[in-house]
C-alpha positions as CSV (number, residue, x, y, z in Angstrom):
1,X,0.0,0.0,0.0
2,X,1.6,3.7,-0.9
3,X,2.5,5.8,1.5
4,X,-0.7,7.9,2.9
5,X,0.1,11.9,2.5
6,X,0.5,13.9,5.3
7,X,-2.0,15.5,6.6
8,X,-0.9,19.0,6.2
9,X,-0.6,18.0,2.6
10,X,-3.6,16.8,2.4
11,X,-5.5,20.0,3.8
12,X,-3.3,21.9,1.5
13,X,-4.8,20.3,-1.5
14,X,-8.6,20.5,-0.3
15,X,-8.2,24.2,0.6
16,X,-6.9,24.8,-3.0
17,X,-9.0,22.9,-4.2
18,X,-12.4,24.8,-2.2
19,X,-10.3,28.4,-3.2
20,X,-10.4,27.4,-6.9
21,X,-14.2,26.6,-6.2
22,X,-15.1,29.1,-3.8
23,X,-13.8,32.1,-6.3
24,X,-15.8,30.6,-9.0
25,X,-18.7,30.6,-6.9
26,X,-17.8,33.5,-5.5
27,X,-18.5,35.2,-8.6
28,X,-21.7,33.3,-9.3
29,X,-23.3,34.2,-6.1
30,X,-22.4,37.9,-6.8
31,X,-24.5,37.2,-10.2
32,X,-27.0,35.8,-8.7
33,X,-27.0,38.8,-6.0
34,X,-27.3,40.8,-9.1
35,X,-30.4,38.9,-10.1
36,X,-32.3,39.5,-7.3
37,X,-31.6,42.8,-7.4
38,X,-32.8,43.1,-10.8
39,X,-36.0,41.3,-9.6
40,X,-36.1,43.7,-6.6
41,X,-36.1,47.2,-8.9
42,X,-38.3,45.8,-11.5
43,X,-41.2,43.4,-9.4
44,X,-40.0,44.3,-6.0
45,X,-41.9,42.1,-3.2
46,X,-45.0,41.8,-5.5
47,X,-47.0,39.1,-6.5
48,X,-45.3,38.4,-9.7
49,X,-42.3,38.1,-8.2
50,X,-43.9,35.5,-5.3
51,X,-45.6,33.4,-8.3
52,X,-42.3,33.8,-10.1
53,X,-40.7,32.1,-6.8
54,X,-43.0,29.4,-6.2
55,X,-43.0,28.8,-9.8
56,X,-39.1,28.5,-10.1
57,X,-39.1,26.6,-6.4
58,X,-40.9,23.3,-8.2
59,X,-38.4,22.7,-10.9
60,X,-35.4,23.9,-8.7
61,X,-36.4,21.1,-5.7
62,X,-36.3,18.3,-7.8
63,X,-33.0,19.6,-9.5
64,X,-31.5,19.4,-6.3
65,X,-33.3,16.2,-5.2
66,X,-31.3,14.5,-8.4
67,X,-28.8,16.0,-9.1
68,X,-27.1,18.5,-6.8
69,X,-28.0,16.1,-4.1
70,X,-28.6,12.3,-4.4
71,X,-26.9,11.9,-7.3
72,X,-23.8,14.1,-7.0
73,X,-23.7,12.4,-3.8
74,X,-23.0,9.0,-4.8
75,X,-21.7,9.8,-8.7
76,X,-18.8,11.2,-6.7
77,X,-17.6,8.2,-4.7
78,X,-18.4,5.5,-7.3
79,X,-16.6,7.5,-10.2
80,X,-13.5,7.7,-7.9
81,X,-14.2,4.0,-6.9
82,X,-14.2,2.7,-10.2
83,X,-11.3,4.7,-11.9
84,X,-8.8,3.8,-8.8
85,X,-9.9,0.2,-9.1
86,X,-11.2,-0.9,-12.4
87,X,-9.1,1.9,-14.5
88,X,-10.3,5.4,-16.7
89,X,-12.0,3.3,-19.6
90,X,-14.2,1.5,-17.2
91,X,-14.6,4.9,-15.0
92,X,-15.7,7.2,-18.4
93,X,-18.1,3.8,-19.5
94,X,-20.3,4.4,-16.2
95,X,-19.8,8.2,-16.3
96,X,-21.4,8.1,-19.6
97,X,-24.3,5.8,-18.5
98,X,-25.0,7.9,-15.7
99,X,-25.0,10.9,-18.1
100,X,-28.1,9.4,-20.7
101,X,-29.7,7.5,-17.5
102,X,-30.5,11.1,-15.7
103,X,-31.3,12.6,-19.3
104,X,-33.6,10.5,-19.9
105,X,-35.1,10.0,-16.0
106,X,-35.4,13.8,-15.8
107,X,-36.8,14.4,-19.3
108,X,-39.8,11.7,-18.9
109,X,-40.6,13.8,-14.8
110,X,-40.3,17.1,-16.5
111,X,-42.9,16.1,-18.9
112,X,-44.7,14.9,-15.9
113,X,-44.2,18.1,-14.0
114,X,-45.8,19.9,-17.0
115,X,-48.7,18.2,-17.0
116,X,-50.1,18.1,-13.4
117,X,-48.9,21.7,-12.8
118,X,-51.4,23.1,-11.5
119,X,-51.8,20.5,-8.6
120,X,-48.3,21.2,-7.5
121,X,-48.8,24.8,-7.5
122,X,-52.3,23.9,-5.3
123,X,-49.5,21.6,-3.4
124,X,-47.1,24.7,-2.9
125,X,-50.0,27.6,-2.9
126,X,-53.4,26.8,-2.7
127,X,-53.3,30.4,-1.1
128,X,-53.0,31.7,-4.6
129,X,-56.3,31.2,-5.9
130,X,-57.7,34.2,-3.8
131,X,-55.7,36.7,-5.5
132,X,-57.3,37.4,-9.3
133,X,-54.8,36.4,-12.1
134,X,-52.0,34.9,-9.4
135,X,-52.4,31.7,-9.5
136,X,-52.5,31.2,-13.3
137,X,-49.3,33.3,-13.8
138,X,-47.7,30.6,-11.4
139,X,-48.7,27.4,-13.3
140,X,-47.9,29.1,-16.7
141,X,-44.5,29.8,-15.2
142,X,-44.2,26.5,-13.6
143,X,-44.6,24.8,-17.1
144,X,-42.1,27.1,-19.0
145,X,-39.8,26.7,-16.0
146,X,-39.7,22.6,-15.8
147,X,-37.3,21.9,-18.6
148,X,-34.5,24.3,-16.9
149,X,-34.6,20.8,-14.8
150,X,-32.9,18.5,-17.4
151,X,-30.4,20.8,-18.3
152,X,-29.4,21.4,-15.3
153,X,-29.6,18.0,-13.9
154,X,-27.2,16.8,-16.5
155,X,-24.8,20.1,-15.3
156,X,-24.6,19.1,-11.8
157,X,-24.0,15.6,-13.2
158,X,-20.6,17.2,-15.1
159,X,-20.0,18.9,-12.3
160,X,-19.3,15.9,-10.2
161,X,-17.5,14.0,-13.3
162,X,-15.0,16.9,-12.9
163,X,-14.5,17.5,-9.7
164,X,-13.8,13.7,-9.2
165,X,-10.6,14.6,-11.7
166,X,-10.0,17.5,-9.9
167,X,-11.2,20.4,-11.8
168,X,-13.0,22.6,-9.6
169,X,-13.1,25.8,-11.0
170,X,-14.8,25.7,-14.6
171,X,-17.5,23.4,-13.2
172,X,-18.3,26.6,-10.4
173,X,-18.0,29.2,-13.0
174,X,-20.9,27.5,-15.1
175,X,-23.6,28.7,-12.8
176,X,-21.9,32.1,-13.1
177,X,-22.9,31.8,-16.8
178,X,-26.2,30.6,-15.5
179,X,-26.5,34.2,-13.6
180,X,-24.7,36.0,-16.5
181,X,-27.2,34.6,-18.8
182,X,-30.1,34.9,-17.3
183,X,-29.9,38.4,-16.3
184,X,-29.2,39.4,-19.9
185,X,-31.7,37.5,-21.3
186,X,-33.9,38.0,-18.5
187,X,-34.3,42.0,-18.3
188,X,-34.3,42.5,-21.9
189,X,-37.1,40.3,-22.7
190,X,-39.0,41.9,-19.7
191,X,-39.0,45.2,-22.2
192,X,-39.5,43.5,-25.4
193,X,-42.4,40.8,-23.7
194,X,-45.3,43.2,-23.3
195,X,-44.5,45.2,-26.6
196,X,-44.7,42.6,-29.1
197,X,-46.8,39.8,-27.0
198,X,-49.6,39.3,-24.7
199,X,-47.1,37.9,-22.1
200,X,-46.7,39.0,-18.5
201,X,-43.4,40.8,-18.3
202,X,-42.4,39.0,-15.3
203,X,-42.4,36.2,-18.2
204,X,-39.5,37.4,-19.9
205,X,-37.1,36.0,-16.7
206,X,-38.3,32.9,-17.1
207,X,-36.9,32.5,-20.2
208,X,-33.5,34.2,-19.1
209,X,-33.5,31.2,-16.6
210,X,-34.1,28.6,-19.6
211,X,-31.1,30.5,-21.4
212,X,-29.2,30.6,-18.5
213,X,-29.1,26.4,-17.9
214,X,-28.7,25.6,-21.2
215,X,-25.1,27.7,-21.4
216,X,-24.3,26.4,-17.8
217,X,-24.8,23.1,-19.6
218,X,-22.7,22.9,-22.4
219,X,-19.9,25.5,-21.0
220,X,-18.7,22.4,-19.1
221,X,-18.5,20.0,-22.2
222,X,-15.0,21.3,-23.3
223,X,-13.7,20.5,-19.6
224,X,-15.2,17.3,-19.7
225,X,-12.9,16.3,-23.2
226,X,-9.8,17.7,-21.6
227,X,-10.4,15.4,-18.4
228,X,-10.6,12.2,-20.9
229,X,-14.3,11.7,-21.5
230,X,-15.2,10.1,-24.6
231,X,-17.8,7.9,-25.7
232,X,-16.8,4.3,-24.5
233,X,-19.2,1.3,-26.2
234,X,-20.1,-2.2,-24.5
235,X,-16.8,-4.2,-25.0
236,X,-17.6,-7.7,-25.5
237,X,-17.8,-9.7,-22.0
238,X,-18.9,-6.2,-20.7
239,X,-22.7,-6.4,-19.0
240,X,-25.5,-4.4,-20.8
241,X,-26.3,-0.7,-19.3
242,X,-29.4,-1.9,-17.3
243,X,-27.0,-5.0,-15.5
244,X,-23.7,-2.5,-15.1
245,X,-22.8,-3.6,-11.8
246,X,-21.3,0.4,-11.1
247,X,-24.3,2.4,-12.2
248,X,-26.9,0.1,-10.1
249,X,-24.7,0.7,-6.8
250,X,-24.6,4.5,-8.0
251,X,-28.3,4.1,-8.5
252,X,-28.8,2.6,-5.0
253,X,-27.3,5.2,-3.3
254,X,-29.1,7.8,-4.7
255,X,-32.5,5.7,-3.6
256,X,-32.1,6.8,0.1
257,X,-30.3,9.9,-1.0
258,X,-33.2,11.3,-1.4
259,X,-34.4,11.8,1.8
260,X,-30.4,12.3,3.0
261,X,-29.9,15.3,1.2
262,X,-34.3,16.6,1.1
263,X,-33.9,18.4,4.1
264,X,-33.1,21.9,3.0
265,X,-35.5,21.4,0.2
266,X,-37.9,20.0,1.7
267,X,-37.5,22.4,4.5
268,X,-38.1,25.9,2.0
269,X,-41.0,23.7,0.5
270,X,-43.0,23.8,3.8
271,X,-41.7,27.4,4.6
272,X,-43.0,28.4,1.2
273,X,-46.4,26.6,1.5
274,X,-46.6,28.3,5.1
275,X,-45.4,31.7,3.9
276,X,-48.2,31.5,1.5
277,X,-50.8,31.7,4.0
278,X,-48.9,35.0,5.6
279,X,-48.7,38.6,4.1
280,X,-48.1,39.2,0.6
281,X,-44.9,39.8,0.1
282,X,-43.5,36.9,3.1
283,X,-42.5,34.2,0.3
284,X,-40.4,37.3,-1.6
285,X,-38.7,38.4,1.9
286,X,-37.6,35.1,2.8
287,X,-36.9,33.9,-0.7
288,X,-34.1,37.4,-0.6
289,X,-33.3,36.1,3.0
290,X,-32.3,32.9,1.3
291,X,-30.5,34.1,-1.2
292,X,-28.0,36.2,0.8
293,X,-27.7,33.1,3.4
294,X,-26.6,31.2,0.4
295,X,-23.8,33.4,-0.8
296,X,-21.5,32.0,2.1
297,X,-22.9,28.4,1.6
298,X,-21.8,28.4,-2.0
299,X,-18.8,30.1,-1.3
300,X,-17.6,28.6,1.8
301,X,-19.8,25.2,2.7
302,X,-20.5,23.9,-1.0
303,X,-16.9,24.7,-2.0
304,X,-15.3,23.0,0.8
305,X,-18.0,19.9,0.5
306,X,-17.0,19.4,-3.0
307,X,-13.0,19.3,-2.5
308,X,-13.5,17.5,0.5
309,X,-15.5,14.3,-0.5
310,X,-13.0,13.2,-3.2
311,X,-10.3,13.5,-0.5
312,X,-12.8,11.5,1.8
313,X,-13.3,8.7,-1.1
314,X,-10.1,8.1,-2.0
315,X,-9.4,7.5,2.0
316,X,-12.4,5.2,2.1
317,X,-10.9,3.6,-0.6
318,X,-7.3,3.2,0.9
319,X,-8.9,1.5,4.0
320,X,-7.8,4.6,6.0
321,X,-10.6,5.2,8.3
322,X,-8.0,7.9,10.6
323,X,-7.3,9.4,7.4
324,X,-11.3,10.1,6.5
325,X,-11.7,11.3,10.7
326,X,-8.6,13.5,10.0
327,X,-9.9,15.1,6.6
328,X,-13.8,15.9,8.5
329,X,-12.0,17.5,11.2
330,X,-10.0,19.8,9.3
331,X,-12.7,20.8,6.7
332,X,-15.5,21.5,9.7
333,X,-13.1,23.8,11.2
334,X,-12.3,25.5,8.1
335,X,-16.2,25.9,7.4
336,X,-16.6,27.4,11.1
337,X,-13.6,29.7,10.2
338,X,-15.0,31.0,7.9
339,X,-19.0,30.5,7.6
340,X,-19.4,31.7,11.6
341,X,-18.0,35.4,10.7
342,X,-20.3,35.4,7.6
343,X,-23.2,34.4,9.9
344,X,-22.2,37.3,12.4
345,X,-21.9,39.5,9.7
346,X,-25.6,38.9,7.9
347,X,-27.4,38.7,11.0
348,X,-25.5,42.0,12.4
349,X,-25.1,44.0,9.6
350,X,-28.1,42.5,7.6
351,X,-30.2,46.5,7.6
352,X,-27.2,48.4,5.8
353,X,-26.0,45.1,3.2
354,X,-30.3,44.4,2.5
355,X,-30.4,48.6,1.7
356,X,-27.4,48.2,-0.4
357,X,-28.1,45.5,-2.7
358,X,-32.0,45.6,-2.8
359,X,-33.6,49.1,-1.6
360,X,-34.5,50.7,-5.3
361,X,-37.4,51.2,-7.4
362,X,-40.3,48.9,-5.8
363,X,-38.4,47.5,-3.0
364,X,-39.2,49.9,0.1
365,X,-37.6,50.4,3.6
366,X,-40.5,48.4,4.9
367,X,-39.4,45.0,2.8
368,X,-35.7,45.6,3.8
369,X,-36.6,45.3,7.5
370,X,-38.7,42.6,7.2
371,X,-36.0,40.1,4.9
372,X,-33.5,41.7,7.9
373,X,-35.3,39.8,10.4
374,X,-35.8,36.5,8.1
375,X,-32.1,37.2,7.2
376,X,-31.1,36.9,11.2
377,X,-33.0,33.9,11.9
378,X,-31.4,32.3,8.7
379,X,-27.9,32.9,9.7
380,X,-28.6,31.5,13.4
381,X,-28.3,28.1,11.1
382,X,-25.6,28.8,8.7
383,X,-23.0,27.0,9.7
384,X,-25.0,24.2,10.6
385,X,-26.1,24.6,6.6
386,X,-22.3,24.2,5.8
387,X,-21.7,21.5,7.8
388,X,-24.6,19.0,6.7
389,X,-23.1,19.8,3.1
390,X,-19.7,18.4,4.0
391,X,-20.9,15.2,6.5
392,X,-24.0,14.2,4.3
393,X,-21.4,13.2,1.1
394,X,-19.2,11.9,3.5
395,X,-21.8,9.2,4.6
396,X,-22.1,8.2,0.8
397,X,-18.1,8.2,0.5
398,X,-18.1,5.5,3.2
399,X,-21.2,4.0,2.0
400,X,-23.2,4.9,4.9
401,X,-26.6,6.0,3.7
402,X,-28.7,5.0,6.6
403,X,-27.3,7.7,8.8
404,X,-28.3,10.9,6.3
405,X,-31.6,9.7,5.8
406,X,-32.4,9.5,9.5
407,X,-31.4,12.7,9.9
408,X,-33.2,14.2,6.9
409,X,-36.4,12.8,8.2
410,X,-35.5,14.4,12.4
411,X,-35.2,17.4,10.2
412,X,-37.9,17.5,8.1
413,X,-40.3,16.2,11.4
414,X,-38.3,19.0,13.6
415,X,-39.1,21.6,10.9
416,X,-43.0,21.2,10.2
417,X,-43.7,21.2,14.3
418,X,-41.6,24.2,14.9
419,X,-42.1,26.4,11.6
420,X,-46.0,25.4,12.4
421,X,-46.0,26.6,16.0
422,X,-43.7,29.3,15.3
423,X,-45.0,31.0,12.2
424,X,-48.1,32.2,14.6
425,X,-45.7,33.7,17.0
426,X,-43.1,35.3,15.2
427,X,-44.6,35.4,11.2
428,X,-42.3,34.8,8.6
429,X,-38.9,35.4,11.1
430,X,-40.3,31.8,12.7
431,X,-40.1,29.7,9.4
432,X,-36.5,31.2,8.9
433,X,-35.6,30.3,12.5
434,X,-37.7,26.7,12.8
435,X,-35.6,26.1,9.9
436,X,-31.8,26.9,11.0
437,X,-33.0,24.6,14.5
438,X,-33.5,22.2,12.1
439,X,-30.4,22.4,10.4
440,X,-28.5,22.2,13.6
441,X,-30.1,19.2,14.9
442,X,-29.0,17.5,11.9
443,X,-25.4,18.9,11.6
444,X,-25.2,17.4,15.2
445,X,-27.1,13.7,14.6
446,X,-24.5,13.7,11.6
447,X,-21.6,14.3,13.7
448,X,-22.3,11.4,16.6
449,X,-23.1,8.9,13.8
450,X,-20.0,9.4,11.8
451,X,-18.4,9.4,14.9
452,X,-19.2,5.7,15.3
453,X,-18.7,4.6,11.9
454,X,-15.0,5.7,11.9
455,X,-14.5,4.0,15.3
456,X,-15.9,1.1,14.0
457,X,-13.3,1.0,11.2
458,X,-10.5,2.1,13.2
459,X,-10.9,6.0,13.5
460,X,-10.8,8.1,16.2
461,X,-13.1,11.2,15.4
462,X,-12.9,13.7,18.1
463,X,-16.2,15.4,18.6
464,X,-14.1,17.8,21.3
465,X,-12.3,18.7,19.0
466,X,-15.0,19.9,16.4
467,X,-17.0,21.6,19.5
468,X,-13.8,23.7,20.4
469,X,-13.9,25.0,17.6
470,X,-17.3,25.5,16.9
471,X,-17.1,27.6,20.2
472,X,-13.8,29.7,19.5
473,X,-15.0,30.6,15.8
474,X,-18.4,31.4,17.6
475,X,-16.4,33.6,19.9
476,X,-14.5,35.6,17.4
477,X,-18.1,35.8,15.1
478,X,-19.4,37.1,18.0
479,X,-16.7,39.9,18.9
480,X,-16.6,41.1,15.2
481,X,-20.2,41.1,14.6
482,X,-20.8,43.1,17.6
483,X,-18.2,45.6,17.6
484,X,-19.4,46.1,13.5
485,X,-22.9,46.6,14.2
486,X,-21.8,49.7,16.9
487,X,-19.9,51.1,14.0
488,X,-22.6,50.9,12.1
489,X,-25.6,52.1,14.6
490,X,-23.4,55.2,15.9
491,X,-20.8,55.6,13.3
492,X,-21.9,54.7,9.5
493,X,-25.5,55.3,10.0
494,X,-25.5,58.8,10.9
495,X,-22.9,59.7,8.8
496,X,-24.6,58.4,6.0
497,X,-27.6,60.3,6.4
498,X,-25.2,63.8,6.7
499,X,-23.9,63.0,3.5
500,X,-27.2,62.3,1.8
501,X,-28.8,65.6,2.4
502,X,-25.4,66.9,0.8
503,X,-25.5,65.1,-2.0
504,X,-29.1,64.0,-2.6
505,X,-30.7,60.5,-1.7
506,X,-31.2,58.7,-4.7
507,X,-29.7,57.5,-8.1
508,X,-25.4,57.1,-7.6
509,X,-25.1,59.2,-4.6
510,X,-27.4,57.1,-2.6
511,X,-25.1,54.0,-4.1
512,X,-22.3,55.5,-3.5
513,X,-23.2,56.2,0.3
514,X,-24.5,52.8,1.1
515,X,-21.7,50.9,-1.0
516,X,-19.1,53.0,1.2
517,X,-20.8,52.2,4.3
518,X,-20.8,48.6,3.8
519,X,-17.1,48.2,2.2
520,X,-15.9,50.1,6.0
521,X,-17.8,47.7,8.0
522,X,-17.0,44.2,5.9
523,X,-13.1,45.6,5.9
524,X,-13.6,46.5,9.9
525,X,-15.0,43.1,10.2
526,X,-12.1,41.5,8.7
527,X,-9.4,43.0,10.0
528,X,-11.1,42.7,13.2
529,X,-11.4,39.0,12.6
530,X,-7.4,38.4,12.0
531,X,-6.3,40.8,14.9
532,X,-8.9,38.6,17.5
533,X,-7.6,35.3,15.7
534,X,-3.6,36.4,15.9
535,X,-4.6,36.9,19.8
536,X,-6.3,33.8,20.6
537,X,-4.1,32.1,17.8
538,X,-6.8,30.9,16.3
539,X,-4.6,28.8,13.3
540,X,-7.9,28.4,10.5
541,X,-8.8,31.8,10.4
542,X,-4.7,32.8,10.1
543,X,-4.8,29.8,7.5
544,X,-7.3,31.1,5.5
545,X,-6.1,34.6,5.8
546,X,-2.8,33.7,4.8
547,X,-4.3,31.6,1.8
548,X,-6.3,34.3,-0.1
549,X,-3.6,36.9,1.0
550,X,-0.5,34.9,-0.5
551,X,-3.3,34.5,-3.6
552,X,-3.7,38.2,-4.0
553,X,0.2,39.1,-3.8
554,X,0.9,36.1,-6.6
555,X,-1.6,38.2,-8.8
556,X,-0.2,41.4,-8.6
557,X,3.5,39.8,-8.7
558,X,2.6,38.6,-12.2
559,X,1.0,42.1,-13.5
560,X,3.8,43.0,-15.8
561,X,5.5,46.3,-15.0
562,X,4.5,49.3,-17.7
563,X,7.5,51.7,-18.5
């Protein structure tokens, strides 16, 4: 057996690998930021824009039901499986099976989807019917929307072909393209709909999201061809595609992989159908809520998920149990590192960043206060969300898919009584709260149960060590967060308002004002972060700082000098 890397090695490579990912995404969650906001000045929190959610939300749940969840989940370990044991013919022979096996599986429920559309839109909001002209513009949305779903699938299905072979970053940039796309595509159509057609104008981002999969789709095919794929026919001896012995234990791990990775899906689902029944407006404020939340996900949690679960396969692999307990505990306390400060900073800060990026044309003072509060009770959960996305792959790395589906279903039980119960007390702040309680019961049932499978193989996986760090990140969140949201309430604030009735408050000087404000406090919150971190010697944070730091001084080494 070869020699198993160091572990310091071995960290190296999966933070490189979740930086290469996490700039990509970095720029596709500023896209997507850019999307809402587009959505915000032209529909702001109206009921186009909630049919346009709901509408979106159908297609969207079961593309991350297949493919950005059960499927990714076990392509992943089986790909890597295969190629280290059976060799890269045998490994691009399944890859392609799995690619026309999802095609074809998605195609046929996307056809379904369009046909009983209007019972999933009663499913999702019955509420809808009350409101002349709202319901109808979310089932004729819903059926232009489904075959986004296909496309898609097959995307995230790419995506986990190349980042088994280690490509990280082209994969991530595709869903900036997505963004790109459908933004383009998106607002001009919105002009040109109701000038030339009877269509809604809300209508003409639907199609920009249509655009925007199909590019995200085929962007990755030239990445695919440099990795090695090609077309690889049934050699003779070799079973038929139905009997491949590969794609029916990939297919079998997906089967419980649906409830294992539902939670968060199923999760909006019932916060949606609740926030139905609330005020109008309560699906769009949460849906924004969302949206920010998932910015440091994608960034921080998905990145670091999809670097680490090769690393955790190839372990599994090896017979190296310690190695697998050694990888979760350095990727958890990297996602605390850095998804704990982003939580302190979005539920501190969440008034001046929601003003910033949302606060024009339709979208009033009143809607940014209320997706503050959905904002805050989001983040409560947001490294919990992080963590689920690294331990529920690492289940189906190990084979283990007993353990996420239990979990899934204690979340999905914990989040119907509490969103339920709390939705009377606290509106639509409860659903965003019931759900990041959720979230943390399940990061914490995933913990304990992984805990035992490693010891049963051999590996020691110190749940100490994971709380002490959860705590000491929480402790340096805290600290930032609260010293920034002073700064903010008796510093920025009022200073903000002295220079708006200089300059005038709207059009660039009220951007220019806000975007100031906010770049003082996210630079005060960082440097605040490494100067508490360098005192407690607090080694991930310095780590990370260190990483994108030494990044940004190999950039501007390699800028050639002009004479």
């Amino acid at each position: 057996m070869s020699a198993r890397p160091s572990p310091n090695a071995e960290g190296q490579s999966v933070i490189r690998s979740a930086g290469a990912m996490g700039f990509a995404t970095f720029l596709s969650r500023i896209l997507g930021l850019v999307r809402e906001q587009v959505f915000a000045y032209l529909f702001g929190a109206s009921h186009a824009t909630d049919a346009f959610q709901v509408a979106f939300r159908i297609p969207n749940l079961l593309r991350d039901l297949f493919a950005e969840g059960a499927m990714s989940a076990a392509l992943v370990p089986v790909f890597t499986q295969v190629r280290e044991v059976e060799g890269p013919r045998r490994a691009w022979r399944v890859a392609g099976l799995v690619f026309r096996v999802l095609f074809g599986a998605v195609a046929v429920l996307a056809l379904l989807g369009m046909a009983v559309a209007p019972w999933l839109v009663d499913v999702y909001a019955s509420a809808y019917r009350r409101i002349e002209g709202k319901y109808e513009l979310t089932v004729e949305m819903t059926r232009l929307l489904f075959p986004f779903f296909p496309m898609v699938a097959v995307a995230a299905a790419f995506m986990g072909v190349l980042n088994a072979c280690g490509r990280f970053f082209i994969p991530a940039f595709s869903s900036a393209l997505f963004n790109l796309v459908s933004i383009v595509v998106g607002s001009t159509l919105v002009v040109l709909l109701p000038k030339y057609t009877d269509l809604q104008p809300i209508m003409g981002m639907a199609i920009g999201v249509l655009a925007g999969g199909m590019v995200q789709l085929l962007s990755q095919v030239p990445s695919l061809r440099d990795v090695g794929y090609r077309w690889q026919p049934r050699e003779q001896g070799e079973p038929a595609w139905h009997r491949d012995p590969a794609l029916r234990r990939m297919l079998l791990l997906m089967g419980p992989g649906f409830l294992g990775l539902a939670a968060t899906q199923i999760n909006v689902l019932i916060n949606t159908v609740l926030a139905t029944q609330a005020v109008a407006g309560a699906v769009s404020w949460l849906n924004y809520a969302f949206r920010l939340m998932q910015f440091p996900i994608g960034i921080f949690g998905v990145s670091m998920a999809a670097a680490t679960q090769p690393a955790v396969a190839r372990f599994w692999v090896k017979k190296d149990a310690q190695g697998v307990a050694d990888q979760l505990d350095r990727s958890l306390k990297q996602v605390f590192a850095l998804n704990l400060p982003a939580s302190a900073g979005l539920a501190f800060l969440g008034v001046p960043i929601i003003s910033l990026l949302f606060e024009y044309g339709r979208f009033r003072p009143s809607d940014t206060e209320a997706t503050a509060i959905a904002l805050a009770a989001y983040a409560v959960g947001l490294s919990a969300y992080s963590a689920v996305k690294v331990l529920v792959p690492a289940c189906y790395a190990i084979g283990n898919t007993r353990s996420a589906v239990l979990s899934s279903l204690i979340s999905i039980a914990t989040t119907v009584l509490l969103n339920v119960w709390m939705v009377r007390w606290l509106g639509h702040a409860g659903l965003a709260l019931g759900t990041s309680i959720a979230a943390l019961l399940n990061a914490t049932y995933l913990l304990y149960r992984l805990r035992s499978l490693l010891a049963a193989e051999g590996g020691q996986f110190s749940l100490r060590s994971v709380a002490r760090g959860f705590a000491l990140h929480s402790l340096l969140a805290l600290g930032m967060g609260g010293v920034c949201w002073m700064t903010w309430k008796w510093g920025v604030l009022p200073l903000e308002g002295t220079l708006l009735e200089w300059l005038g408050s709207s059009g660039a000087p009220l951007l220019a004002v806000r975007g100031a404000g906010v770049a003082f406090l996210v630079l005060e919150g960082v440097a605040l972060l490494v100067v508490l971190a360098r005192v407690l010697n607090v080694s991930e944070t310095l780590d990370a700082a260190h990483f994108f730091w030494s990044r940004v001084k190999n950039k501007l080494k390699r800028r050639p000098i002009q004479g």
